[in-house]
C-alpha positions as CSV (number, residue, x, y, z in Angstrom):
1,X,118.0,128.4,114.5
2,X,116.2,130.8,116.3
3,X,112.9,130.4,118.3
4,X,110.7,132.1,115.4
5,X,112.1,129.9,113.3
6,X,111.4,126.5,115.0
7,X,107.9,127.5,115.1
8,X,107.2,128.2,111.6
9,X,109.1,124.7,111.3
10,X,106.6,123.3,113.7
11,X,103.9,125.4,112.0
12,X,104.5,124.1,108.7
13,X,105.1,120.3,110.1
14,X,101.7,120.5,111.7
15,X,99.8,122.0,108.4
16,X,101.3,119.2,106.1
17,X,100.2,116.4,108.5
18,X,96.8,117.4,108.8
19,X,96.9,118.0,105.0
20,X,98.3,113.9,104.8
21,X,95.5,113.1,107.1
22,X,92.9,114.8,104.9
23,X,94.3,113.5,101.7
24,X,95.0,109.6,103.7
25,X,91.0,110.2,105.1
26,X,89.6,110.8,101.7
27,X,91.5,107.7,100.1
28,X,90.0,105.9,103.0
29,X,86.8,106.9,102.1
30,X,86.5,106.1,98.5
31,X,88.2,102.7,99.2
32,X,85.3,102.1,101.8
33,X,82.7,103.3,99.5
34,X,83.8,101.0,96.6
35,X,83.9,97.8,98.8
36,X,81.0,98.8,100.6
37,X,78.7,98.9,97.1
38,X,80.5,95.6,96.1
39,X,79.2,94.3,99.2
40,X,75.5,95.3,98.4
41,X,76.3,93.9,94.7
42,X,76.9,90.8,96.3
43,X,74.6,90.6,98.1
44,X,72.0,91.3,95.6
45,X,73.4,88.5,93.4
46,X,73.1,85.8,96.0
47,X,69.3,87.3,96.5
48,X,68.7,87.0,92.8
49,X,70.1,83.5,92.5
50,X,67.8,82.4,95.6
51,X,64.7,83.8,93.9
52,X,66.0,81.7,90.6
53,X,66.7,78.5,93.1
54,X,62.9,79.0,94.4
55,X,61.8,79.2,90.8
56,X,63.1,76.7,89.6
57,X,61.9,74.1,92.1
58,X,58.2,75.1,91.7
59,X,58.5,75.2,87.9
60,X,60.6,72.1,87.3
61,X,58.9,69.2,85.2
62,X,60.0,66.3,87.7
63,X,63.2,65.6,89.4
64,X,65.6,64.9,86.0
65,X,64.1,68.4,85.1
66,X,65.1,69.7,88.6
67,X,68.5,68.4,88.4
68,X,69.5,68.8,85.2
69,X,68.2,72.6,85.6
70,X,69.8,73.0,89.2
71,X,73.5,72.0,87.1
72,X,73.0,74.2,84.9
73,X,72.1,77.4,87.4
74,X,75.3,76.2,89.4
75,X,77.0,76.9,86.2
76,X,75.8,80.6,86.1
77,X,76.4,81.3,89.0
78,X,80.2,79.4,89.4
79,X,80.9,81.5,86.4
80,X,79.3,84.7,88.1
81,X,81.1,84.6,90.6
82,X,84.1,83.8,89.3
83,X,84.1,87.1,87.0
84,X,83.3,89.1,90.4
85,X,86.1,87.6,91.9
86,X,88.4,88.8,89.3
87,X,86.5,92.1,89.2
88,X,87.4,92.3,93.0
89,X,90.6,91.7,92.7
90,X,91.2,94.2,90.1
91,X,90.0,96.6,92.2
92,X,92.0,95.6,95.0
93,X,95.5,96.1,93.3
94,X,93.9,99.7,92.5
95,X,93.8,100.3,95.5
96,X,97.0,99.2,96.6
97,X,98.7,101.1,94.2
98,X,96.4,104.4,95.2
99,X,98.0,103.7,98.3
100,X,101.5,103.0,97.3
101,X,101.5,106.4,95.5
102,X,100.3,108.4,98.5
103,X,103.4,106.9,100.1
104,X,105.8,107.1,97.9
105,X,104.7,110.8,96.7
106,X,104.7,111.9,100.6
107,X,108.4,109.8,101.4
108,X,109.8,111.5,98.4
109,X,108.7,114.9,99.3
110,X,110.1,114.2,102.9
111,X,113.3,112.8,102.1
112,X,113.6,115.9,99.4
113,X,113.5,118.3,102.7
114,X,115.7,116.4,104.8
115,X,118.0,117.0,101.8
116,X,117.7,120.6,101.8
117,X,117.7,120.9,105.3
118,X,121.2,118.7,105.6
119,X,123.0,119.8,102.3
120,X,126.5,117.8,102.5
121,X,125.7,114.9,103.9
């Protein structure tokens, strides 16, 4: 190998790794967006159930009203959140296998080059 040689090899090496970085920065990015609005969902569900709690204590008929009413919004909200959960982790694996498939696309593309550039071995 010859000097022009290693720098277009160095050249090229450079390019691809800011390209990963890019493509690894954007995948970042949508990942952080998703959980981010998830975040806001939630926290807009625990507002809403809070407003419902404070309802329900000024509009309740008398304490077997009020508990029987309180069970019964613990129920919802148990079985909200239960549903978000699974939501969340659904989304989750997505974005572990987003993730596994940058890797595995970028290790197979390497490991194709170190088998061009050592044929025989």
């Amino acid at each position: 190998m010859n000097a022009e040689t290693n720098l277009d090899t160095m050249k090229e090496m450079g390019t691809k790794a800011m390209e990963n970085l890019k493509k690894l920065a954007e995948l970042n990015m949508k990942t952080l967006d998703k959980v981010t609005s998830r975040q806001k969902e939630a926290m807009d569900f625990m507002m809403e159930q809070t407003k419902r709690q404070m309802e329900l204590a000024t509009t309740a008929k008398g304490f077997d009203d009020f508990i029987k009413q309180q069970g019964e919004l613990t129920k919802d909200i148990y079985n909200d959140m239960l549903q978000k959960s699974k939501e969340n982790m659904e989304m989750m694996s997505d974005f572990r296998n987003e993730y596994s498939a940058f890797i595995k696309e970028e290790v197979d593309k390497l490991s194709d080059k170190f088998r061009k550039a050592t044929p025989g071995m």
